[in-house]
VOPA-282058 format. One line per field, with one value per residue (C-alpha): residue number from 1; residue in three letters; x negated, y negated, z negated. Coordinates in steps of 0.1 Angstrom, whole numbers, plus 5000, padded with zeros to 4 digits. Layout:
residues N
seq	NUM, ...
type	ALA, ...
px	X, ...
py	Y, ...
pz	Z, ...
***
This chain:
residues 415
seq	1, 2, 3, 4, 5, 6, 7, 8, 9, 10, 11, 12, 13, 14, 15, 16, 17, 18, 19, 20, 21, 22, 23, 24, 25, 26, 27, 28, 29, 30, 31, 32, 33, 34, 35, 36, 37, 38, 39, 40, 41, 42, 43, 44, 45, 46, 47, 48, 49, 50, 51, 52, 53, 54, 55, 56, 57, 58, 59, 60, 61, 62, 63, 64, 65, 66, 67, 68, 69, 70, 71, 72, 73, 74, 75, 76, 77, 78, 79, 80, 81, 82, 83, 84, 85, 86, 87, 88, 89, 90, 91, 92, 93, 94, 95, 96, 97, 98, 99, 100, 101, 102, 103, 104, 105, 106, 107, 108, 109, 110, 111, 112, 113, 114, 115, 116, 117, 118, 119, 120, 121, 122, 123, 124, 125, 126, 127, 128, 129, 130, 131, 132, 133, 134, 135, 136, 137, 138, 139, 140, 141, 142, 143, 144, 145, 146, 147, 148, 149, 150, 151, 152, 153, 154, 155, 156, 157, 158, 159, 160, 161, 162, 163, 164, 165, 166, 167, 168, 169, 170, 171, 172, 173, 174, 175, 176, 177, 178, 179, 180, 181, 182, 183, 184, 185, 186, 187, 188, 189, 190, 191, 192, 193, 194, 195, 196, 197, 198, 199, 200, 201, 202, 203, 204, 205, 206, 207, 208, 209, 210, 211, 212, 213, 214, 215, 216, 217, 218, 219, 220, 221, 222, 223, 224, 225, 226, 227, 228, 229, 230, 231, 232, 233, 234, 235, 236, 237, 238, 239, 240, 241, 242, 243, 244, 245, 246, 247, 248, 249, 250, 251, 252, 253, 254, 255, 256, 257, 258, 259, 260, 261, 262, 263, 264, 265, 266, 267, 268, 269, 270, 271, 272, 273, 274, 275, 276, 277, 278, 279, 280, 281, 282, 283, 284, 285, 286, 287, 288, 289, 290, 291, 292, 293, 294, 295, 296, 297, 298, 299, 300, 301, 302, 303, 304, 305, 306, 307, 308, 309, 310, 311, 312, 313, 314, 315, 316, 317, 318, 319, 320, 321, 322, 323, 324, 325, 326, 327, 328, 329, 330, 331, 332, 333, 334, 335, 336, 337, 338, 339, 340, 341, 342, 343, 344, 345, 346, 347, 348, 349, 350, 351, 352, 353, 354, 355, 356, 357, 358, 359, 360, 361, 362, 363, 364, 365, 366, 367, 368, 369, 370, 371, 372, 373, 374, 375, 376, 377, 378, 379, 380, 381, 382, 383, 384, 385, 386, 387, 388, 389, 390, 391, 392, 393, 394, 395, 396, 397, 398, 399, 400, 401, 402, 403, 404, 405, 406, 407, 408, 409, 410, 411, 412, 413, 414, 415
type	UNK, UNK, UNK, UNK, UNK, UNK, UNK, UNK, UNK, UNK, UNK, UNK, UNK, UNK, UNK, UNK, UNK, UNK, UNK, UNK, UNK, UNK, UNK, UNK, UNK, UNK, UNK, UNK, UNK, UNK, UNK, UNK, UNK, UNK, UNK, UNK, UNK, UNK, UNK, UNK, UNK, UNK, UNK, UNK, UNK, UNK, UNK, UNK, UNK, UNK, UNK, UNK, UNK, UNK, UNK, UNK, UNK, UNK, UNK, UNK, UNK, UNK, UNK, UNK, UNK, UNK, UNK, UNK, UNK, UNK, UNK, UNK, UNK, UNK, UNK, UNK, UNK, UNK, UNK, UNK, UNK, UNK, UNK, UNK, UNK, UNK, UNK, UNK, UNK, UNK, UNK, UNK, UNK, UNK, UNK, UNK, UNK, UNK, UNK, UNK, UNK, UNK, UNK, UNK, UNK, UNK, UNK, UNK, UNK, UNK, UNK, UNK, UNK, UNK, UNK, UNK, UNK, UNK, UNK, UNK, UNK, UNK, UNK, UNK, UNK, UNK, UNK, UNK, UNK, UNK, UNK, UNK, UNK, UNK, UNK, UNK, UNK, UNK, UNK, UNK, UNK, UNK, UNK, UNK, UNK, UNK, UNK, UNK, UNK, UNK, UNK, UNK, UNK, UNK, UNK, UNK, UNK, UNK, UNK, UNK, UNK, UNK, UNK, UNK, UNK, UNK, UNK, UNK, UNK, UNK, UNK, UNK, UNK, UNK, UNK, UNK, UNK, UNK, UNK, UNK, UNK, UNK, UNK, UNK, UNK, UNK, UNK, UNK, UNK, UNK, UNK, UNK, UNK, UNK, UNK, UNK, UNK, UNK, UNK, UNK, UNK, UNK, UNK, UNK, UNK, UNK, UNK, UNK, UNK, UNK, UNK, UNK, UNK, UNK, UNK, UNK, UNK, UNK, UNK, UNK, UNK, UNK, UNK, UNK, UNK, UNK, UNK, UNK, UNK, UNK, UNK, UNK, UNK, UNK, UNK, UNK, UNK, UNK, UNK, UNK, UNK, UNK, UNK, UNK, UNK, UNK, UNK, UNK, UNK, UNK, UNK, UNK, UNK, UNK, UNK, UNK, UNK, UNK, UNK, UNK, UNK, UNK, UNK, UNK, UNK, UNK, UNK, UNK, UNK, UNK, UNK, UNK, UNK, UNK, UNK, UNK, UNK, UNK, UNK, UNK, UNK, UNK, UNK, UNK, UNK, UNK, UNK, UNK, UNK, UNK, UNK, UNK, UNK, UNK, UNK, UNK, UNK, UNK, UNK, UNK, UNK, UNK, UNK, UNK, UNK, UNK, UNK, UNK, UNK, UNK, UNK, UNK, UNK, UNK, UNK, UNK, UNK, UNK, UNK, UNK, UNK, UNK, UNK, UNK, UNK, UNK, UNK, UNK, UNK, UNK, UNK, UNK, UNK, UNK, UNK, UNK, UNK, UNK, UNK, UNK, UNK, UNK, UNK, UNK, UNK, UNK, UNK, UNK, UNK, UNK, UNK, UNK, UNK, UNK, UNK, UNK, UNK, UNK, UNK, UNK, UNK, UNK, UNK, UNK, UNK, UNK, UNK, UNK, UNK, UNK, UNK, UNK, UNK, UNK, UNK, UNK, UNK, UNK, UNK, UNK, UNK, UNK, UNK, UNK, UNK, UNK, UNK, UNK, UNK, UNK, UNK, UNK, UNK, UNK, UNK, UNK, UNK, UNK, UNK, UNK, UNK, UNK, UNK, UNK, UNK, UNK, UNK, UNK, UNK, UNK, UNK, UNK, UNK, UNK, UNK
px	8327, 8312, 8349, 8360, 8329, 8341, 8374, 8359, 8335, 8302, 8269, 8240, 8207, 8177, 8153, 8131, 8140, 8134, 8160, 8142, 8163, 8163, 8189, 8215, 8205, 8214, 8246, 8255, 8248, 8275, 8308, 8308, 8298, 8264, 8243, 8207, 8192, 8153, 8148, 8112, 8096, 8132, 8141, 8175, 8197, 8219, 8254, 8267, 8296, 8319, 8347, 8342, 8378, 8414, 8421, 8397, 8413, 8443, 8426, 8415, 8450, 8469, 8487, 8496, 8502, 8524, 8523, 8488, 8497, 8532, 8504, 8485, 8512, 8525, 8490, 8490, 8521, 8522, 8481, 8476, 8449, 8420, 8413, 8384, 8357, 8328, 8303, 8302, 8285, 8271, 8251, 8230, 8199, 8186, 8158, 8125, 8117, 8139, 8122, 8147, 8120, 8127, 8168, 8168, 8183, 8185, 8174, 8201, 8184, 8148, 8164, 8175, 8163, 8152, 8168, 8203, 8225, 8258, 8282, 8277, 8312, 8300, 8323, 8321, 8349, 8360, 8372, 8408, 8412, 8399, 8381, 8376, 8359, 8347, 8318, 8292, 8260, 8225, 8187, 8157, 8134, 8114, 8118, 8143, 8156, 8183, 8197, 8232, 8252, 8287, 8317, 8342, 8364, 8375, 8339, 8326, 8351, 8342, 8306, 8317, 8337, 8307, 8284, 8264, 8250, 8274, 8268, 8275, 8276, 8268, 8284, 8274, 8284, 8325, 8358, 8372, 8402, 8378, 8361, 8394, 8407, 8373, 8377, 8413, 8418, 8445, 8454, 8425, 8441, 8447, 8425, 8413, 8404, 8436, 8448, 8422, 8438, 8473, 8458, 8441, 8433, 8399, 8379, 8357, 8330, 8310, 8276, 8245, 8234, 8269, 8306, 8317, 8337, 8326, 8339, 8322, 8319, 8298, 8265, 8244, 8249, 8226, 8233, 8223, 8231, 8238, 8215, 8217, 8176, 8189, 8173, 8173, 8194, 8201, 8198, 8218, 8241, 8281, 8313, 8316, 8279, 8263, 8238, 8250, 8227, 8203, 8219, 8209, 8225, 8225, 8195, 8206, 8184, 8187, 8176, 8187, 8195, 8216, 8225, 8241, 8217, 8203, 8223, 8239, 8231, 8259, 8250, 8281, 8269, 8276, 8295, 8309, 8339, 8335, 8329, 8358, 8383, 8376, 8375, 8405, 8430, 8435, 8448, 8472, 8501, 8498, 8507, 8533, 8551, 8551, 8564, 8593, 8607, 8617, 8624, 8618, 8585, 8570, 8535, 8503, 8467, 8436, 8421, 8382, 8383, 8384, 8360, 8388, 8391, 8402, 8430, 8459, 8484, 8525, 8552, 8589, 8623, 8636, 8672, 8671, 8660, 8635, 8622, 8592, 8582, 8591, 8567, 8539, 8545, 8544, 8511, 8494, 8505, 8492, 8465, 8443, 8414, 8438, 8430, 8449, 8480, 8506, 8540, 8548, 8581, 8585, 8583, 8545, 8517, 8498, 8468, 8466, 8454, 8462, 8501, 8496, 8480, 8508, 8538, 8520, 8519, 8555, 8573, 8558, 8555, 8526, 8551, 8581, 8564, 8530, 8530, 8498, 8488, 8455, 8442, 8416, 8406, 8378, 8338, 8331, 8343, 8310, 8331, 8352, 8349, 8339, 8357, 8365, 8390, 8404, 8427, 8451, 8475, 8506, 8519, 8554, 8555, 8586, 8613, 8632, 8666, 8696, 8677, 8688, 8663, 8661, 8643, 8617, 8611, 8583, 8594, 8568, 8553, 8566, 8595
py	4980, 5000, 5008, 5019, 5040, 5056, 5071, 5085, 5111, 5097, 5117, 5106, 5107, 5110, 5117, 5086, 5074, 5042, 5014, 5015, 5044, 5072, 5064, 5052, 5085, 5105, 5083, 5091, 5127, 5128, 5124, 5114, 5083, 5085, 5063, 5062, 5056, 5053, 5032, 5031, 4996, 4982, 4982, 4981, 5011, 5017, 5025, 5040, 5050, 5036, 5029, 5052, 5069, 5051, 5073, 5055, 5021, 5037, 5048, 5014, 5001, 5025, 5036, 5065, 5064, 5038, 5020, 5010, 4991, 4973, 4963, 4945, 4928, 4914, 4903, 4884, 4869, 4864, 4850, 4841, 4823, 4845, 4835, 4816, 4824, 4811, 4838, 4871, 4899, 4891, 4864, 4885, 4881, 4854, 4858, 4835, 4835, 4836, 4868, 4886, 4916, 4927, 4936, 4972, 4959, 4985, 4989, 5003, 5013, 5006, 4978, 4961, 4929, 4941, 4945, 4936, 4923, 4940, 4937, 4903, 4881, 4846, 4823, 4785, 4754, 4723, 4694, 4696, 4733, 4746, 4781, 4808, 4838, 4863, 4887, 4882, 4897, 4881, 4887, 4877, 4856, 4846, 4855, 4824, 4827, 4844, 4839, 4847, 4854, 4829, 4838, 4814, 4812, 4795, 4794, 4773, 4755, 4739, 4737, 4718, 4698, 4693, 4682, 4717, 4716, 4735, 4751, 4790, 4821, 4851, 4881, 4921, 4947, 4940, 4960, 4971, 4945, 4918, 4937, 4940, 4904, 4890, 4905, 4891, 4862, 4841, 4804, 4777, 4767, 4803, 4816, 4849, 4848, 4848, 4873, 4895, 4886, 4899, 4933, 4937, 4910, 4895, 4868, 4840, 4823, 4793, 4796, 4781, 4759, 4748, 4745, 4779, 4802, 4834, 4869, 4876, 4912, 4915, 4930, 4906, 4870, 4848, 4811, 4785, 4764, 4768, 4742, 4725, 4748, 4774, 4805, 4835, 4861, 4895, 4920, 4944, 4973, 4962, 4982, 4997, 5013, 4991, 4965, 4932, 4900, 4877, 4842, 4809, 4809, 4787, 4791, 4795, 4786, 4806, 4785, 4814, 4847, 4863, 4899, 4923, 4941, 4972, 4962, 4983, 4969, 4983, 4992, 4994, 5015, 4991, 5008, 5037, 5041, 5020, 4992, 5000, 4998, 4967, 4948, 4969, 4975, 4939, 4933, 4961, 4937, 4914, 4939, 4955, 4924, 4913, 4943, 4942, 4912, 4934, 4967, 4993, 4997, 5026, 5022, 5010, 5024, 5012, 5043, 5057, 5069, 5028, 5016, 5007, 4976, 4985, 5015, 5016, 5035, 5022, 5043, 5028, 5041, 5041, 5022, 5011, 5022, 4989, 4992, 5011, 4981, 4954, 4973, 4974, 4936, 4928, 4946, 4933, 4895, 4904, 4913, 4902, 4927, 4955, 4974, 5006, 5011, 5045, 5042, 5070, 5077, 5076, 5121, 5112, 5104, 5075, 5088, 5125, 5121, 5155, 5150, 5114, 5133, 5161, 5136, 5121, 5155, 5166, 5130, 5111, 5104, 5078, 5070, 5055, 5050, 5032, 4995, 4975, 4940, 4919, 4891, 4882, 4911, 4913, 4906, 4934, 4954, 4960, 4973, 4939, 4915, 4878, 4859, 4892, 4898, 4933, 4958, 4969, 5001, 5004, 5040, 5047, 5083, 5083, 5105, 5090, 5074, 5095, 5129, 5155, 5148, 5184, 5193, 5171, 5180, 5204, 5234, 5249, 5288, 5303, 5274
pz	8254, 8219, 8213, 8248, 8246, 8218, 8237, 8265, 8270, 8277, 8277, 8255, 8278, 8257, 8285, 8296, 8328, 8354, 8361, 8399, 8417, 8394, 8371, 8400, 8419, 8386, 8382, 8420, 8415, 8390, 8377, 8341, 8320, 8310, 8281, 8286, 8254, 8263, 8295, 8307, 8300, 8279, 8243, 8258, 8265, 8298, 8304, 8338, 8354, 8325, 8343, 8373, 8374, 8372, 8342, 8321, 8332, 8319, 8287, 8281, 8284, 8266, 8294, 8319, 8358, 8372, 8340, 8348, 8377, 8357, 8325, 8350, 8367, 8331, 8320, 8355, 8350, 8310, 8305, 8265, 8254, 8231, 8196, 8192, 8162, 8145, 8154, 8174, 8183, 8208, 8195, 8169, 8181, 8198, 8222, 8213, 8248, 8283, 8302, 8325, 8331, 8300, 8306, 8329, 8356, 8379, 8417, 8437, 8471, 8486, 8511, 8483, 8475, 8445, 8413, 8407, 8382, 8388, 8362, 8356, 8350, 8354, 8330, 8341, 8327, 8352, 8338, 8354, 8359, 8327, 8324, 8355, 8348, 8379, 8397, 8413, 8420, 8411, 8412, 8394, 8413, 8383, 8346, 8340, 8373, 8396, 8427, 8431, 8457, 8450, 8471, 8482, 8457, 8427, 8411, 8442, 8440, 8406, 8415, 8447, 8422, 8398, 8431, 8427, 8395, 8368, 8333, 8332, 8314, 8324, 8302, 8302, 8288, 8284, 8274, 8305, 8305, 8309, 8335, 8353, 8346, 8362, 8394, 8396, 8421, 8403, 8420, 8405, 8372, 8360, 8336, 8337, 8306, 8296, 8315, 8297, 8265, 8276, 8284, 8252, 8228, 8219, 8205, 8222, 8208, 8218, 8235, 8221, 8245, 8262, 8253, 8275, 8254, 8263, 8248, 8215, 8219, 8252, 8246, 8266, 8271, 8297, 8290, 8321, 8346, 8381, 8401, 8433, 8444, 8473, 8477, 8500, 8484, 8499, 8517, 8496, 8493, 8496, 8490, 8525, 8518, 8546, 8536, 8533, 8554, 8540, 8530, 8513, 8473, 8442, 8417, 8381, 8354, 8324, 8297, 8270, 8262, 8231, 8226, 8201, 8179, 8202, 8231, 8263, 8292, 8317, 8352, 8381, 8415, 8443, 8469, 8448, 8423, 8403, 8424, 8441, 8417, 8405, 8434, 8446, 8415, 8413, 8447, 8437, 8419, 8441, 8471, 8450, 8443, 8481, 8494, 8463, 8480, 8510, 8496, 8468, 8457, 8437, 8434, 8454, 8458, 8475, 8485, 8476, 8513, 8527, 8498, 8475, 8500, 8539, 8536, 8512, 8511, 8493, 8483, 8485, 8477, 8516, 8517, 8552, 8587, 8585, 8552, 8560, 8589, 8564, 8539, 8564, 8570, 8539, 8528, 8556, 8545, 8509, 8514, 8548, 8545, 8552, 8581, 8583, 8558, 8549, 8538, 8521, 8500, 8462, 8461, 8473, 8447, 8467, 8446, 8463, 8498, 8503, 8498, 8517, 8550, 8544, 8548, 8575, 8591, 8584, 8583, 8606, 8647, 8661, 8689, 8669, 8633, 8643, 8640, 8650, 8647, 8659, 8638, 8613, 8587, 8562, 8567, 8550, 8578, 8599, 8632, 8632, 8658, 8663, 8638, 8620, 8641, 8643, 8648, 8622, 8615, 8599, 8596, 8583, 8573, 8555, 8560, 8595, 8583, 8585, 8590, 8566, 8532, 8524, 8554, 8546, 8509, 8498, 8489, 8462, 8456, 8423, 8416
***
């Protein structure tokens, strides 16, 4: 993350300021990466915002534009496994005593639980399946205690598999590639930690009190296990910037804590960019290479606009009158939570909303171009139904087969 740091511009804060509300209310109020260096009540500093724009995704990955979205795709489908070393960073100091207070975790809103661990990428091993490494959020409910909040995926899955009880690591402060990589749903069996390692190399090292292999550079390194104790965990602030219900989660016991010498605690804004983009970007291969199978596809983007979750929008090189409702289809069968969806040709950057509303104003007609379907969408989405059901939109605003091109084609002032 030190390195990554180093490319971008981030601003040094040297004010003092409070992990509850003030420094997420100065992150929301602006743009830029910012570095707190004197947090009220913590010897540790704060990063925020780090990975806020796709550019600095693409910075990361020494890449520009579309390339972004074809590096990902090869890491996904060419994983290689990280060296492992002796020793690593993040294991220079070693806490005498497991106190979570004493790490700024931030408070995000006032109907938040309280405060929460954001950028946490929880690293677990099964027997069979090998390592998974993924999100999710967690609170402390004592000072060697969280409660997290464990989606259905393939982490439950290996605690189901280990009857409940399962050792994990929980990393902070990470290069952006394992930041990406860990919000990737590969099938069980796929490492994302390998994937990380295709998209920019790295070293593991083993934890202190388990056999994980965890990245060696990550700033803060909370070493536990995940225990069959429930707890209420919740309410708090999801991507679609609605507060997410109170549920009963797995207690994990942190049983110790290592960190880099003055380490960065990084702090991700639930429901804004950042947020976004990782749980979005990584459902972007996957919908590219779905539609591919039916037709020419450019380039994909989950927009800001639908929390980086509900609305996309897919350009393709048009060959056939069909190729736009093939697209729509197969979008819609990559990704489930997609609720309304533009098709767009390849002249259209799917990252400007203001050229996708202008082809949808010049190219397209809701009577012959709207396709709609009704079936199960995402939970996420508060207007959805019983059983999440819901309504979705597939617009093709192409240019209609056969019409003369040059009609259609923006004509620019002073070219």
């Amino acid at each position: 993350m030190r390195e990554f740091m180093g490319k971008i511009e981030v601003t040094e804060d040297e004010r003092e300021v409070d992990p509850y509300l003030e420094i997420p209310r100065i992150l929301r109020d602006q743009e830029g990466s910012a570095h707190f260096k004197n947090v009220l009540n913590s010897n540790f500093s704060l990063v925020g915002n780090l990975c806020n724009r796709r550019n600095k995704f693409s910075t990361a990955l020494g890449v520009e534009g579309r390339e972004l979205l074809k590096k990902i795709n090869h890491a996904i489908e060419n994983p290689s496994t990280p060296e492992e070393t002796s020793g690593g960073a993040c294991q220079q100091v070693i806490a005498d005593e497991v106190d979570l207070s004493k790490i700024p975790i931030p408070t995000y809103t006032r109907n938040d639980m309280g405060p929460y661990l954001t950028s946490g990428v929880f690293i677990a091993s099964d027997p069979e399946y090998g390592l998974n490494m993924s999100f999710h959020r967690a609170t402390p409910i004592a000072k060697d205690k969280l409660v997290a909040r464990i989606c259905q995926r393939n982490l439950y899955a290996f605690m189901e598999r280990n009857e409940g009880e399962l050792d994990v690591a929980i990393c902070i402060g990470l290069h952006p590639a394992i930041l990406l990589s860990a919000a990737i749903s590969p099938d069980i069996g796929v490492s994302e930690m390998d994937i990380a390692n295709t998209l920019c190399e790295y070293e593991v090292v083993k934890c202190k009190t388990n056999d994980l292999l965890i990245p060696a550079s990550s700033e803060i390194v909370l070493e536990g296990k995940i225990t069959e104790e429930k707890h209420n965990e919740g309410p708090f602030l999801d991507i679609t910037r609605t507060l997410d219900y109170v549920r009963l989660e797995p207690v994990i016991e942190i049983k110790k804590i290592t960190h880099r010498r003055n380490p960065i605690y990084h702090a991700i804004l639930p429901s804004l960019e950042e947020h976004q983009l990782l749980m979005g970007m990584p459902k972007e291969p996957l919908i590219y290479n779905h539609v591919s199978r039916v037709c020419g596809c450019r380039d994909v983007s989950l927009t800001t606009g639908g929390c980086g979750w509900l609305h996309g929008v897919v350009s393709i090189d048009k060959k056939t009158p069909d190729d736009g409702r093939r697209a729509i289809d197969a979008v819609f069968n990559a990704h489930k939570s997609m609720k309304h969806l533009v098709i767009v040709d390849s002249d259209i950057d799917v990252h400007d909303i203001r050229a996708v509303e202008w082809s949808i104003a010049t190219r397209f007609q809701g009577k012959t171009d709207t396709y709609t379907r009704q079936e199960k969408g995402s939970s996420l989405d508060p207007s959805a139904g019983e059983d999440c059901m819901t309504s979705k939109i597939g617009l093709d605003a192409t240019i209609p087969f056969g019409r003369d091109r040059e009609s259609f084609e923006e004509v620019r002032v002073g070219e």
